[in-house]
NUMAR-806541 format. One record per residue: x, y, z of N, C-alpha, C in turn; residue number from 1. Coordinates in Angstrom, 1 decimal. Example, Ala and Ser with C-alpha at 12.3 -4.5 7.8 and 13.67 -1.06 7.14 Angstrom:
<pts>
<<13.2, -5.7, 7.8>, <12.3, -4.5, 7.8>, <13.2, -3.3, 7.8>, 1>
<<12.8, -2.2, 7.1>, <13.7, -1.1, 7.1>, <12.9, 0.0, 7.9>, 2>
</pts>
This chain:
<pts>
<<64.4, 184.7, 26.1>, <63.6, 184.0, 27.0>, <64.4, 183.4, 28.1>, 1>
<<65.5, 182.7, 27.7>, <66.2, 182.1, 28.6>, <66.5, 183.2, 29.6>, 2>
<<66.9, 184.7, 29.5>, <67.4, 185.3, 30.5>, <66.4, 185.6, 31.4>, 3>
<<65.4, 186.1, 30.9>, <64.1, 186.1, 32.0>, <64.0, 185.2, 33.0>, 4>
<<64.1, 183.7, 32.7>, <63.8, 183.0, 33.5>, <65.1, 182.7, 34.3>, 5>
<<66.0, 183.0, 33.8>, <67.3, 182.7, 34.4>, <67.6, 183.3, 35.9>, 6>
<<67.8, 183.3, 37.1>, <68.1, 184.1, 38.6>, <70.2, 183.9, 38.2>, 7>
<<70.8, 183.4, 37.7>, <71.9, 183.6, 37.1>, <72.4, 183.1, 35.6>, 8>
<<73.1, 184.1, 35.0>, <73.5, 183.8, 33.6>, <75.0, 184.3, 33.2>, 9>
<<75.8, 183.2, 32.7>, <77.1, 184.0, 32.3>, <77.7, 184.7, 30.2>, 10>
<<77.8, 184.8, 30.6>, <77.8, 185.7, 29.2>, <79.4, 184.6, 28.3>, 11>
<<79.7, 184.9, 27.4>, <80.5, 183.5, 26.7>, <81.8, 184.5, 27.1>, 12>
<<82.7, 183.3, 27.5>, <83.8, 183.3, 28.0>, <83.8, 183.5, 29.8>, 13>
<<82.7, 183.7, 30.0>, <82.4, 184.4, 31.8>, <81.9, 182.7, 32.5>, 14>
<<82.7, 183.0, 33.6>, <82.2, 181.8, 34.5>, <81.6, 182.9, 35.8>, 15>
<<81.0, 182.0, 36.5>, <80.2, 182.9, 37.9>, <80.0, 181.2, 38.9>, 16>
<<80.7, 181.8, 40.3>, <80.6, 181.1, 41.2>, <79.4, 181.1, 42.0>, 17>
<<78.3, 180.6, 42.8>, <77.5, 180.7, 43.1>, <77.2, 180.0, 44.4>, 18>
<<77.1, 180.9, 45.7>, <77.2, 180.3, 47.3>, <75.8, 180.1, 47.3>, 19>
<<75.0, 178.8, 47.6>, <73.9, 179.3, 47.8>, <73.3, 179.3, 49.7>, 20>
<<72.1, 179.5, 50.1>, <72.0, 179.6, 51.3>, <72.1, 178.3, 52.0>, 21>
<<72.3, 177.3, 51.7>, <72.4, 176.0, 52.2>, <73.5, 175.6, 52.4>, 22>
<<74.6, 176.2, 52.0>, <76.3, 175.9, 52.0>, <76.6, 175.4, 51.0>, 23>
<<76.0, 174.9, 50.2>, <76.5, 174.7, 49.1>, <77.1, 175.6, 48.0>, 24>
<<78.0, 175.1, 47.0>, <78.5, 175.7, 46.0>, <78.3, 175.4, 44.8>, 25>
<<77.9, 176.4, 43.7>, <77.8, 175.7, 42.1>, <78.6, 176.8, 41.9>, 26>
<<79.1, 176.1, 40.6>, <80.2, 176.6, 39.5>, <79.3, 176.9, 38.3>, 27>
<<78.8, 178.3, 37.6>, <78.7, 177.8, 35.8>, <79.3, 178.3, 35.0>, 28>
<<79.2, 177.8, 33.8>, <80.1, 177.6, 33.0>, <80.2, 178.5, 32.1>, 29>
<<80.6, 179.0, 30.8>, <80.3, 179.7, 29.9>, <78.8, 179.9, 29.5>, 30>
<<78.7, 180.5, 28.7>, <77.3, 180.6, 28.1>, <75.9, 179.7, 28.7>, 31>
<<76.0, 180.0, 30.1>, <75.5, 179.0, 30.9>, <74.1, 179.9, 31.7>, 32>
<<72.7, 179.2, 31.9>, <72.0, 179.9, 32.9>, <71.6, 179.0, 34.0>, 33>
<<71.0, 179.2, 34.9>, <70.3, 178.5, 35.7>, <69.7, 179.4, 36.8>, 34>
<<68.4, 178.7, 37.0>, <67.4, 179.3, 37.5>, <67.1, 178.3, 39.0>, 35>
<<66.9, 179.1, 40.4>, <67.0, 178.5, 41.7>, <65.8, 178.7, 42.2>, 36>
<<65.4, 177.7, 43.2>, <63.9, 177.2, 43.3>, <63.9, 176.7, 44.6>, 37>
<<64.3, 177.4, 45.5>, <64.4, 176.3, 47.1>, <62.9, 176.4, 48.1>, 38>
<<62.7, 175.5, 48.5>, <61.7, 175.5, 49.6>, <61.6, 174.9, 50.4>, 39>
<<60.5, 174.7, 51.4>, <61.0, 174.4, 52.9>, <60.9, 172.2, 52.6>, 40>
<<60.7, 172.1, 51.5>, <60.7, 170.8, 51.1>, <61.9, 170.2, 50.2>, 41>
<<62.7, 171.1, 49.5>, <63.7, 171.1, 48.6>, <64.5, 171.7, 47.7>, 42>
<<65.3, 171.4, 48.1>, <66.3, 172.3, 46.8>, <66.4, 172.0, 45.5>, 43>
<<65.9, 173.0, 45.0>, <65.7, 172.5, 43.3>, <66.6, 173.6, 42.9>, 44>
<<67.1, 173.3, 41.7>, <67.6, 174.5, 40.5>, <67.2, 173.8, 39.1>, 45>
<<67.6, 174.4, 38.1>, <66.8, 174.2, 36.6>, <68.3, 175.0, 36.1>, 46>
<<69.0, 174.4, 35.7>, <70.0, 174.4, 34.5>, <69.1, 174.5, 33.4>, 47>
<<69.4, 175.4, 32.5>, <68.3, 175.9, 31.6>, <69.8, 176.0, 30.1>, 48>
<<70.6, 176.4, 30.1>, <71.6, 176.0, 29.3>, <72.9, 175.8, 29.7>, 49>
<<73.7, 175.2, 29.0>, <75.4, 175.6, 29.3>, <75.5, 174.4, 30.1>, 50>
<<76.5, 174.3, 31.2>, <77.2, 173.8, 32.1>, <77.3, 174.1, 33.5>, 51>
<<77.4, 172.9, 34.4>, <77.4, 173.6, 35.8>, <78.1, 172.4, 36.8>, 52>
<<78.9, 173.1, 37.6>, <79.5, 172.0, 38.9>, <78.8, 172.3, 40.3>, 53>
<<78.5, 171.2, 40.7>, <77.4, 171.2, 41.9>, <78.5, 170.7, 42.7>, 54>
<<78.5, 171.2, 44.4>, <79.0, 170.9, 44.9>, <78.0, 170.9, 46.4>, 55>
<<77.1, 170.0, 46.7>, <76.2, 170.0, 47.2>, <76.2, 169.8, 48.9>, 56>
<<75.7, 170.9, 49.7>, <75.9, 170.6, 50.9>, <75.1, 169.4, 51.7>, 57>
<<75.8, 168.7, 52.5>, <75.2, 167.7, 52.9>, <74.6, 167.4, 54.2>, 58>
<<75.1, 168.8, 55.0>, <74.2, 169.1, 56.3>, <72.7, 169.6, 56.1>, 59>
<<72.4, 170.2, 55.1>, <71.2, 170.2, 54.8>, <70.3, 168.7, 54.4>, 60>
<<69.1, 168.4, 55.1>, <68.6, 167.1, 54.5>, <67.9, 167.3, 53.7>, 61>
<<67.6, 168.6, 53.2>, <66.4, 168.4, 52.0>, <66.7, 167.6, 50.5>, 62>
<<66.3, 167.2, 50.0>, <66.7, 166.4, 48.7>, <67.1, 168.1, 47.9>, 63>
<<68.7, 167.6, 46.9>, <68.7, 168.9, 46.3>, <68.5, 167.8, 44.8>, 64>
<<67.9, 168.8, 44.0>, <67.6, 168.1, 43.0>, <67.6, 169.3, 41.8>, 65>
<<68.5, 168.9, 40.6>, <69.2, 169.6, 39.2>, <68.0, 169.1, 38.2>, 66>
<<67.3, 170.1, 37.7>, <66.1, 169.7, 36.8>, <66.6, 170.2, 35.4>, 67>
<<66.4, 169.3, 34.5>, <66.8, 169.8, 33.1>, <65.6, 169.5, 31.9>, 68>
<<65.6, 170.0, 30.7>, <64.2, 169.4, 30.0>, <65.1, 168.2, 29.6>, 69>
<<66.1, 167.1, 30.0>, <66.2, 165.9, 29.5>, <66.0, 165.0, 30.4>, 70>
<<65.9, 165.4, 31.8>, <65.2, 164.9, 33.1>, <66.1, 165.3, 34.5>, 71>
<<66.0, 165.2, 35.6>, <66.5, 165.6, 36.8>, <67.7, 164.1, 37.2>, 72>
<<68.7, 165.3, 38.3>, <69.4, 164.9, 39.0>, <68.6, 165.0, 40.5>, 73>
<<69.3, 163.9, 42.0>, <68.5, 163.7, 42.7>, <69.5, 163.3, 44.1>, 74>
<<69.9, 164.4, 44.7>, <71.1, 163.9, 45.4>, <70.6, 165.1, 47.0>, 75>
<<71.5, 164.3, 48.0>, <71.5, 164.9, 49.0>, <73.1, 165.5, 49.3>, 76>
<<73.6, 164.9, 49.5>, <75.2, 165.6, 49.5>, <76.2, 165.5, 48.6>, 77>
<<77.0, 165.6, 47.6>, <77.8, 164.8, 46.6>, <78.4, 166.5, 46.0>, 78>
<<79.6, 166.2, 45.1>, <79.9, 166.9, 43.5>, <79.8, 166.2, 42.3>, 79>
<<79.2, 167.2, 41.5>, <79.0, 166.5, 40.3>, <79.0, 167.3, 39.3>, 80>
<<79.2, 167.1, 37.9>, <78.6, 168.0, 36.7>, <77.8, 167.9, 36.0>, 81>
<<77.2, 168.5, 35.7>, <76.0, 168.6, 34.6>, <76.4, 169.4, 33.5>, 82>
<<76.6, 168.8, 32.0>, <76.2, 169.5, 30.6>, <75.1, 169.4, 29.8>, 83>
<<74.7, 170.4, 29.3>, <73.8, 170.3, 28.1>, <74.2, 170.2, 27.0>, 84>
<<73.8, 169.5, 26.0>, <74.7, 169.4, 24.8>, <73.2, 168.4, 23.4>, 85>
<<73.0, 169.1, 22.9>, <71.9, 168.6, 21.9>, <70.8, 168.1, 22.6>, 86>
<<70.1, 168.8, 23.5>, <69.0, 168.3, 23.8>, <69.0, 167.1, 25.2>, 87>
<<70.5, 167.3, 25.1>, <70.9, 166.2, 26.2>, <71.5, 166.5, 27.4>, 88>
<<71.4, 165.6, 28.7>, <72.5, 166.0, 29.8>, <73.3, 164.9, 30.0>, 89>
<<74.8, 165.5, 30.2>, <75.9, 164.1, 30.3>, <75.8, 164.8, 32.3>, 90>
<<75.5, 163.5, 32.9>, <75.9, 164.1, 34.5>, <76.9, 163.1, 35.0>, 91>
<<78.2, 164.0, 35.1>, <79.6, 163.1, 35.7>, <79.4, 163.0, 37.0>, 92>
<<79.8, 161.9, 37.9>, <79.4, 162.3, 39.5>, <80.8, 161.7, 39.8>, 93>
<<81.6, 162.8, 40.7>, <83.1, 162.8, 41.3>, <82.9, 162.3, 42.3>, 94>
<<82.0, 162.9, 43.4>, <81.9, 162.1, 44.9>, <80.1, 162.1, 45.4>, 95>
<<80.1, 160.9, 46.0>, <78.6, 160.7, 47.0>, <77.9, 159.8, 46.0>, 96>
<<76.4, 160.0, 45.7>, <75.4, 159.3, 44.9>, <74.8, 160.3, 44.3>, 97>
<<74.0, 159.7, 43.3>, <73.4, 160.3, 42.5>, <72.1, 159.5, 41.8>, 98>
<<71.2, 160.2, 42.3>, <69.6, 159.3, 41.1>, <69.3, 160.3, 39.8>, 99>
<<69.2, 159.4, 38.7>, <68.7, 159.8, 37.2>, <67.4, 159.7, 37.0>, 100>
<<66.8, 160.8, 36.9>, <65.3, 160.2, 36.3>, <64.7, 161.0, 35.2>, 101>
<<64.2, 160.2, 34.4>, <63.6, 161.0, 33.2>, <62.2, 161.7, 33.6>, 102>
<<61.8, 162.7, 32.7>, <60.3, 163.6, 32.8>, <59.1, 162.4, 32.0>, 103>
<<58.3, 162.3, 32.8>, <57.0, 161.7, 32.3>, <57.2, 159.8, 32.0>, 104>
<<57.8, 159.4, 33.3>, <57.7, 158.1, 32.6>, <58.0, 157.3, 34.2>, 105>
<<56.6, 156.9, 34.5>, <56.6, 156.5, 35.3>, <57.1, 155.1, 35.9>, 106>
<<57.9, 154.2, 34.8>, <58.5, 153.3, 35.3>, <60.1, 153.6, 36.1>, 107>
<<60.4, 154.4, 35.2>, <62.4, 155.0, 35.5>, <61.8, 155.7, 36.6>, 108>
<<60.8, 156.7, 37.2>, <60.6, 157.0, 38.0>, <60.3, 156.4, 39.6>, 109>
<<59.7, 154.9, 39.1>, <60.0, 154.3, 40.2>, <61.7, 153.8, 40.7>, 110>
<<61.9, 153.5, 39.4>, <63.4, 152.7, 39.5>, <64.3, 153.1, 39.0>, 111>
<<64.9, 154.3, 39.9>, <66.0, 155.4, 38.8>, <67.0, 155.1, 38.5>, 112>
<<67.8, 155.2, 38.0>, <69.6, 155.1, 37.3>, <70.1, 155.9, 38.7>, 113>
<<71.0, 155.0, 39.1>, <71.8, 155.7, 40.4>, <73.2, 155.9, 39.8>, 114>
<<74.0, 156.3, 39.8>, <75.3, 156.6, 39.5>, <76.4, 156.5, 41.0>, 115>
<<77.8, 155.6, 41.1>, <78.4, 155.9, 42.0>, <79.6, 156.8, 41.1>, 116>
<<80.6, 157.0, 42.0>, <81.7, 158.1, 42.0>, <82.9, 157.3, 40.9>, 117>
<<82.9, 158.6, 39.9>, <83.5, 158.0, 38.4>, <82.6, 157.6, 37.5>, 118>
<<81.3, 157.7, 37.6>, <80.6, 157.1, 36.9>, <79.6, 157.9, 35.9>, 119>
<<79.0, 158.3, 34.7>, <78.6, 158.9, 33.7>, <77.7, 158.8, 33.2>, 120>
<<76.6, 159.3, 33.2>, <75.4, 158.8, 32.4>, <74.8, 159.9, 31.9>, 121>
<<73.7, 159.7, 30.6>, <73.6, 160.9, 29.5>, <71.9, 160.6, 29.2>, 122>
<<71.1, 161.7, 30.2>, <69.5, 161.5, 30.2>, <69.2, 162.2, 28.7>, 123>
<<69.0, 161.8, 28.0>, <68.2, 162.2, 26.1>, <67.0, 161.1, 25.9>, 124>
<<65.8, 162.2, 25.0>, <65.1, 161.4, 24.5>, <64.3, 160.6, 25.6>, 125>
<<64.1, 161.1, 26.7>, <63.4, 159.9, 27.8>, <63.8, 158.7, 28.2>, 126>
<<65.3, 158.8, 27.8>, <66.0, 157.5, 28.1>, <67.4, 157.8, 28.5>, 127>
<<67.8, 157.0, 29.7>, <69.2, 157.2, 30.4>, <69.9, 156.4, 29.8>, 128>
<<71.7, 156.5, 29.3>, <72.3, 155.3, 28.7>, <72.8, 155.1, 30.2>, 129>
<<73.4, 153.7, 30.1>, <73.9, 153.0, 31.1>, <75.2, 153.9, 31.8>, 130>
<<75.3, 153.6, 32.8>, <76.3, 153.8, 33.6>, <77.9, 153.6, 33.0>, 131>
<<79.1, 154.6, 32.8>, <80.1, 154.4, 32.5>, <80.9, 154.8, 32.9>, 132>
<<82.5, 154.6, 33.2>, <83.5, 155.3, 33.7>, <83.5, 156.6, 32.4>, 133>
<<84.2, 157.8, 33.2>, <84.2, 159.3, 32.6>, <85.5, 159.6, 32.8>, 134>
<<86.7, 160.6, 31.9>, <87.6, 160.9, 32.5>, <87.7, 161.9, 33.5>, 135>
<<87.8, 162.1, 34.6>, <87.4, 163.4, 35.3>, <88.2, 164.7, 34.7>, 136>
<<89.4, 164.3, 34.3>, <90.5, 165.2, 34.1>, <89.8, 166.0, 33.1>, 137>
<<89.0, 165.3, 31.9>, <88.9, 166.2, 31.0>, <87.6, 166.6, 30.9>, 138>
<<86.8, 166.0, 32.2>, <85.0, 166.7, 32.5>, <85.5, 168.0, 33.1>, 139>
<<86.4, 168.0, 34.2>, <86.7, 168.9, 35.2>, <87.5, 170.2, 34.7>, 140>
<<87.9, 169.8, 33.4>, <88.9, 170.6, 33.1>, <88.8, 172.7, 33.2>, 141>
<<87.5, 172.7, 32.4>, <86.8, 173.8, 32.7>, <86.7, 174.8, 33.9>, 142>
<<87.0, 174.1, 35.1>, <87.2, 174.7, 36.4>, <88.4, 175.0, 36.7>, 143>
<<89.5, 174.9, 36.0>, <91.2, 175.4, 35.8>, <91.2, 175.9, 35.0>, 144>
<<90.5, 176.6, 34.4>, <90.5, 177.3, 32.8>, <91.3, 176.5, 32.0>, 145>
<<90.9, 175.0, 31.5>, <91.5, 174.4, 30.7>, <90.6, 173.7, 29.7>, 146>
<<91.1, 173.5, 28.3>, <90.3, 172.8, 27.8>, <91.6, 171.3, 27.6>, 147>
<<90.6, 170.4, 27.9>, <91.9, 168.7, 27.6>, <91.0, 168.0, 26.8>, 148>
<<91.5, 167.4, 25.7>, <90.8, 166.8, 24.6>, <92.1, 165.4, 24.3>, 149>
<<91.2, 164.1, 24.5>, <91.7, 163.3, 24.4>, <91.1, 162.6, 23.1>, 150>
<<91.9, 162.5, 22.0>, <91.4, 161.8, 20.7>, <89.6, 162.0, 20.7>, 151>
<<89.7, 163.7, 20.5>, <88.3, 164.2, 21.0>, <87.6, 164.4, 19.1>, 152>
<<86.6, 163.9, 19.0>, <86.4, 164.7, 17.8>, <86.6, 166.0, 16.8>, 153>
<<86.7, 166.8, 16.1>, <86.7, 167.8, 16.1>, <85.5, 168.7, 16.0>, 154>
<<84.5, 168.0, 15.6>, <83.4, 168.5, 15.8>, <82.9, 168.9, 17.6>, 155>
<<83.0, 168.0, 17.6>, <82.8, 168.1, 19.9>, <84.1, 169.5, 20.0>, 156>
<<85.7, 169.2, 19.8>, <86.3, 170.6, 19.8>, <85.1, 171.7, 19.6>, 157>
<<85.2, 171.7, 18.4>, <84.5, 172.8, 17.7>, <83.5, 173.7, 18.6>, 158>
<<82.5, 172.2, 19.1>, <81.5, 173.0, 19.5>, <82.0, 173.5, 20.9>, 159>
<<82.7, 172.8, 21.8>, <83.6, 173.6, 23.1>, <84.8, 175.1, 22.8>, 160>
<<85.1, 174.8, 21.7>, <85.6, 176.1, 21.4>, <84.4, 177.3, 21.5>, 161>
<<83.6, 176.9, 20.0>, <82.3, 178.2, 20.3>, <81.5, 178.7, 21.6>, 162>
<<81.6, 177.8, 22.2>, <81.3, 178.2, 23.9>, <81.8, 179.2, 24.4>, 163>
<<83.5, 179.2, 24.2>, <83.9, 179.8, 24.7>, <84.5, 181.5, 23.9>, 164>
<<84.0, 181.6, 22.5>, <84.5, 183.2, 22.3>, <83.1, 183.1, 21.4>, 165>
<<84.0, 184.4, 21.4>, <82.7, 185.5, 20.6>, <82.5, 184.9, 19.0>, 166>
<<81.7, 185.2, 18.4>, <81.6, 184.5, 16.9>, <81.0, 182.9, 16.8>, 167>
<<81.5, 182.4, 15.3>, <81.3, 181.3, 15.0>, <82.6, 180.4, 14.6>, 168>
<<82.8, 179.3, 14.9>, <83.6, 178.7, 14.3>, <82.7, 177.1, 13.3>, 169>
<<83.1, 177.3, 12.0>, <82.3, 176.3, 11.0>, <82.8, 175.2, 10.6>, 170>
<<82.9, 174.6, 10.5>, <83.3, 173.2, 9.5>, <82.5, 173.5, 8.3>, 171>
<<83.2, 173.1, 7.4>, <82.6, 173.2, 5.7>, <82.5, 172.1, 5.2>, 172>
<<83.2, 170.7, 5.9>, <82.5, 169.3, 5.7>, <82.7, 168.5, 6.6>, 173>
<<81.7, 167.4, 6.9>, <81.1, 166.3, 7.6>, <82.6, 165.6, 7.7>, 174>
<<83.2, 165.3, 6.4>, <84.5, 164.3, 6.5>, <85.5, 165.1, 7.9>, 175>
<<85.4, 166.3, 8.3>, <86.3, 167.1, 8.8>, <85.9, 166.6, 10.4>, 176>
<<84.8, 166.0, 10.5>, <84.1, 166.1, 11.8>, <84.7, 164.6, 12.8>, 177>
<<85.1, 164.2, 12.1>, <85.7, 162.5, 12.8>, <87.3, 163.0, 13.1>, 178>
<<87.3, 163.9, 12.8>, <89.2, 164.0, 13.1>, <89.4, 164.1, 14.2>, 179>
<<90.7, 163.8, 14.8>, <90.6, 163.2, 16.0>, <91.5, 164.6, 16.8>, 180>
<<91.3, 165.1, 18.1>, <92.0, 166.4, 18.4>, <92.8, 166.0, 20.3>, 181>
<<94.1, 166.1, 20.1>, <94.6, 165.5, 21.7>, <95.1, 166.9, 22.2>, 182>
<<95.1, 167.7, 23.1>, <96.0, 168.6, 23.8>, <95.2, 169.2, 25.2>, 183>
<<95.8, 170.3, 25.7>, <95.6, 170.8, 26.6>, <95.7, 172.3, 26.6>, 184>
<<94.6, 173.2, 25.9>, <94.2, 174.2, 26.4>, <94.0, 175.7, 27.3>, 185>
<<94.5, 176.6, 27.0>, <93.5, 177.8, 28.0>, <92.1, 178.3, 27.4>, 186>
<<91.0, 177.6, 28.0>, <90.1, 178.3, 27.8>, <90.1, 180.3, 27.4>, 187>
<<90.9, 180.6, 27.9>, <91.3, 182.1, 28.3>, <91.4, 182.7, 26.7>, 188>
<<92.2, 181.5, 25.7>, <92.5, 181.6, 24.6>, <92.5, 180.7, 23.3>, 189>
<<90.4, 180.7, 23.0>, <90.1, 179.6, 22.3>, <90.9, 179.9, 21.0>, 190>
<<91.3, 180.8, 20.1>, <91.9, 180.8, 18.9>, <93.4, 180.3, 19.2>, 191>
<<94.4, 180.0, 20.0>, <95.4, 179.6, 20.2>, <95.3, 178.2, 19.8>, 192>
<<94.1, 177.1, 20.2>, <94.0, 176.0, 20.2>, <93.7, 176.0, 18.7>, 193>
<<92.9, 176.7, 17.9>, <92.8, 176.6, 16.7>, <94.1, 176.6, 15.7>, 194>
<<95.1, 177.3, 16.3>, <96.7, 177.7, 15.4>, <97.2, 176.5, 15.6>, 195>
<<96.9, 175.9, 17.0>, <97.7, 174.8, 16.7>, <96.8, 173.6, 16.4>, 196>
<<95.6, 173.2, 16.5>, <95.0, 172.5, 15.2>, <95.3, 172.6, 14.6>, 197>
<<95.0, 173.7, 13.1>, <95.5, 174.1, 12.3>, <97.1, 174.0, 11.4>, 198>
<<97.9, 173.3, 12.6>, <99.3, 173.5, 12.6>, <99.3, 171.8, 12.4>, 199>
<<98.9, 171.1, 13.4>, <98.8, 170.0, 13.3>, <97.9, 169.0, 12.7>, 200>
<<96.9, 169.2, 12.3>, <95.5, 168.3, 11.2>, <96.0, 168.9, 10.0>, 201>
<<95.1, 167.7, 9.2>, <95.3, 167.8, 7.6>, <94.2, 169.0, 7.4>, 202>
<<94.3, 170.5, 8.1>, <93.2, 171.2, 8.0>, <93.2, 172.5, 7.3>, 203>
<<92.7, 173.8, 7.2>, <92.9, 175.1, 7.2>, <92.1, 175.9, 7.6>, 204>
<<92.1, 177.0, 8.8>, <91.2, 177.8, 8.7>, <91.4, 179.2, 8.2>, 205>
<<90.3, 179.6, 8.2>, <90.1, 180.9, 7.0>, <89.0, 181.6, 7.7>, 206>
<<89.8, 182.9, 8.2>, <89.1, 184.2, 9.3>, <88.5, 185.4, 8.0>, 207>
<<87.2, 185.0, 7.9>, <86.6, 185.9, 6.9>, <86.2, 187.3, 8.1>, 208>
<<86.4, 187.2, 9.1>, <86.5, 188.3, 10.1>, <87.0, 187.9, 11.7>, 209>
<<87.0, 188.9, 12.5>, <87.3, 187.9, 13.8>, <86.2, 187.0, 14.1>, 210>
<<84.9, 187.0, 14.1>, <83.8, 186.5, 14.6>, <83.6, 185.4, 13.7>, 211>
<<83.9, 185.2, 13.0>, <83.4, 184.6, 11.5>, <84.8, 183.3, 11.2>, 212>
<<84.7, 182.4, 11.8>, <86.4, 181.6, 10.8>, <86.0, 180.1, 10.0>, 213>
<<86.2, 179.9, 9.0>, <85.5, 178.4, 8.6>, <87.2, 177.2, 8.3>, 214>
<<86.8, 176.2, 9.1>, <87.4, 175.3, 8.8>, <87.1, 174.4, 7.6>, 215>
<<88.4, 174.0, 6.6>, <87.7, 173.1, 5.9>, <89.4, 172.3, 5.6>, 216>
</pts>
């Protein structure tokens, strides 16, 4: 379904750069779609899964606006990122402004979550959490073909590994999911970061095929 609706889609491990007619540039990410919607009133697109870096032109005055089912982005000129991640969007904004608004709720609609530059906020559930500093280094990382994890979960690893190759990578228990993971990455070569997990955590994984590996 997603691909139908999709006007671009990258396949896992595939990034695709995207000029659009307004001067602007988006970046998406792995296993990422999004669907474009412009009119003589506005620029809309619909991130529909994955990840995406907006880099929005500012000579154009139409409002460009990033629509997600956890609610819309609302900007005129700026870069920023948008991920999807459980039903949710984390939107980092590097430069310009940015307005948050959730679907169906006419108060936040009057009075939206603005976001300035460095700042983070995560629309789930019809509710925006507050404004926070983000590291850029390791939002941005993705766009150097890097993965940087700073005392990152392993579960969060996990699920940014599977993003990025073919297969599944599993945990076999909950206790495994709080461990804490620091380094720096090539996306290019998600099982590399696993050898040296694996090298370094009280861990083991076990390749019941290439597609197939369970950590426990």
């Amino acid at each position: 379904m997603t691909q139908w609706q999709s006007d671009y889609i990258t396949a896992v491990g595939e990034e695709a750069p995207i000029e659009t007619g307004d001067g602007s540039r988006i970046t998406l990410n792995t296993d990422s779609a999004l669907a474009m919607d412009y009119s003589a009133r506005e620029r809309r697109v619909r991130l529909l899964k994955g990840e995406a870096w907006f880099n929005v032109a500012s000579t154009d005055k139409r409002p460009f606006i990033v629509s997600t089912d956890a609610g819309a982005v609302r900007v005129t000129g700026t870069q920023f990122n948008v991920r999807l991640v459980d039903g949710g969007a984390f939107v980092s904004l590097d430069e310009g402004r940015v307005e948050l608004r959730v679907p169906n709720n006419s108060r936040l609609e009057d009075s939206p979550i603005v976001l300035e530059p460095g700042q983070q906020a995560v629309l789930a559930g019809n509710r925006i959490s507050a404004p926070a500093p983000f590291d850029r280094t390791a939002v941005t990382a993705w766009l150097r073909g890097q993965f940087v994890f700073y005392h990152t979960p392993l579960a969060e690893v996990v699920d940014t590994l599977n993003r990025h190759r073919r297969g599944h990578i599993v945990l076999t228990s909950k206790e495994l999911s709080s461990l804490k993971v620091s380094g720096i990455f090539s996306t290019d070569d998600p099982d590399a970061a696993l050898e040296v997990m694996a090298s370094t955590l009280p861990i083991q994984q076990v390749r019941l095929t290439d597609y197939l590996v369970l950590i426990r």
